[in-house]
C-alpha positions as CSV (number, residue, x, y, z in Angstrom):
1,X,12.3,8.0,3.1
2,X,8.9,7.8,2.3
3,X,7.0,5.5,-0.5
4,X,6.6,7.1,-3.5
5,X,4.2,5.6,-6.3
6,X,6.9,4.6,-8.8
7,X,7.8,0.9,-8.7
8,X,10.4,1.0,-5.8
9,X,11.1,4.5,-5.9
10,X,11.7,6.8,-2.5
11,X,10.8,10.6,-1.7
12,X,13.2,12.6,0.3
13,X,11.6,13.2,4.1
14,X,12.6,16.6,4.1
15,X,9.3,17.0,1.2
16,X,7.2,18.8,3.2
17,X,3.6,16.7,3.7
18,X,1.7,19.4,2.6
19,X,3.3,19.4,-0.6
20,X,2.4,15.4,-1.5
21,X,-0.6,14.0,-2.4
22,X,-1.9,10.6,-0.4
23,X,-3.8,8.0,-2.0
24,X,-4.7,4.7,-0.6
25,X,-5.4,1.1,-2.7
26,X,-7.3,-1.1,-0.5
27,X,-7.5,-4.4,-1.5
28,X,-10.4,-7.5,-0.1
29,X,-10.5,-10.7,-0.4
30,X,-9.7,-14.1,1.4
31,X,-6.3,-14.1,4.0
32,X,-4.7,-16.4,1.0
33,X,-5.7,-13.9,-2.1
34,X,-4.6,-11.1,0.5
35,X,-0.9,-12.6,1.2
36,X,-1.0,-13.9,-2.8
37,X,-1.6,-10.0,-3.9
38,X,0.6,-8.6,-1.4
39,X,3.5,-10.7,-2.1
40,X,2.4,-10.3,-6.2
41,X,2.9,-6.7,-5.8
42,X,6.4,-6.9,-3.8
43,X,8.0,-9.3,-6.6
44,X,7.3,-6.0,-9.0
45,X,9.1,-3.7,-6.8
46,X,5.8,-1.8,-6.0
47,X,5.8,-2.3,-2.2
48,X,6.9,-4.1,1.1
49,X,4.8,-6.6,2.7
50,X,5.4,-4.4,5.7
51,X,4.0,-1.4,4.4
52,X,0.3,-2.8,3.9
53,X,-2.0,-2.8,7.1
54,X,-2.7,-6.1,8.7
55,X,-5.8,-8.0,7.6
56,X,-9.3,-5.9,8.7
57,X,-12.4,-7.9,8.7
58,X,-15.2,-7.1,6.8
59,X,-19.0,-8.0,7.6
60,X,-18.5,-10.9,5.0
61,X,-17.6,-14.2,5.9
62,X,-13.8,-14.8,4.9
63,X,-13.2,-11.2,3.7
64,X,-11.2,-9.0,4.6
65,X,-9.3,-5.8,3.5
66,X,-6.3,-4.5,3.3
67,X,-4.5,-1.1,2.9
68,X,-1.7,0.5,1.6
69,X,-0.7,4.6,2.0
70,X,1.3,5.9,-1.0
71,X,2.2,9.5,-1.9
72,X,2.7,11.5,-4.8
73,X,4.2,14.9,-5.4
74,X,1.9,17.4,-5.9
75,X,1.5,18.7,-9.5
């Protein structure tokens, strides 16, 4: 199953790729906003911890970014 944009909600893997949409948040910030954001958005059902990349540096001191894939049918 792959992550679908609705609060905790699934598509089928048999959706061919062509026919869904990717879109990407990206998040920055200190590692202790990061894990506070990331763990925010789990409690609402909106995605795993594990489905974020790992902390990325930025050119800033203390920042970094992180990402997270999601996918929506096409319309």
């Amino acid at each position: 199953m792959r992550s679908y944009s609705d609060a905790g909600s699934q598509l089928p893997d048999d959706i061919p790729v062509a026919e869904l949409a990717e879109f990407r948040h990206v998040i920055s910030g200190s590692p202790e906003a990061l894990q506070a954001g990331i763990k925010a958005l789990q409690k609402c059902g909106y995605a795993e911890l594990s489905d974020w990349t790992v902390p990325i540096p930025t050119h800033k001191p203390d920042e970094f970014i992180c990402v997270l894939l999601k996918y929506l049918p096409e319309v």
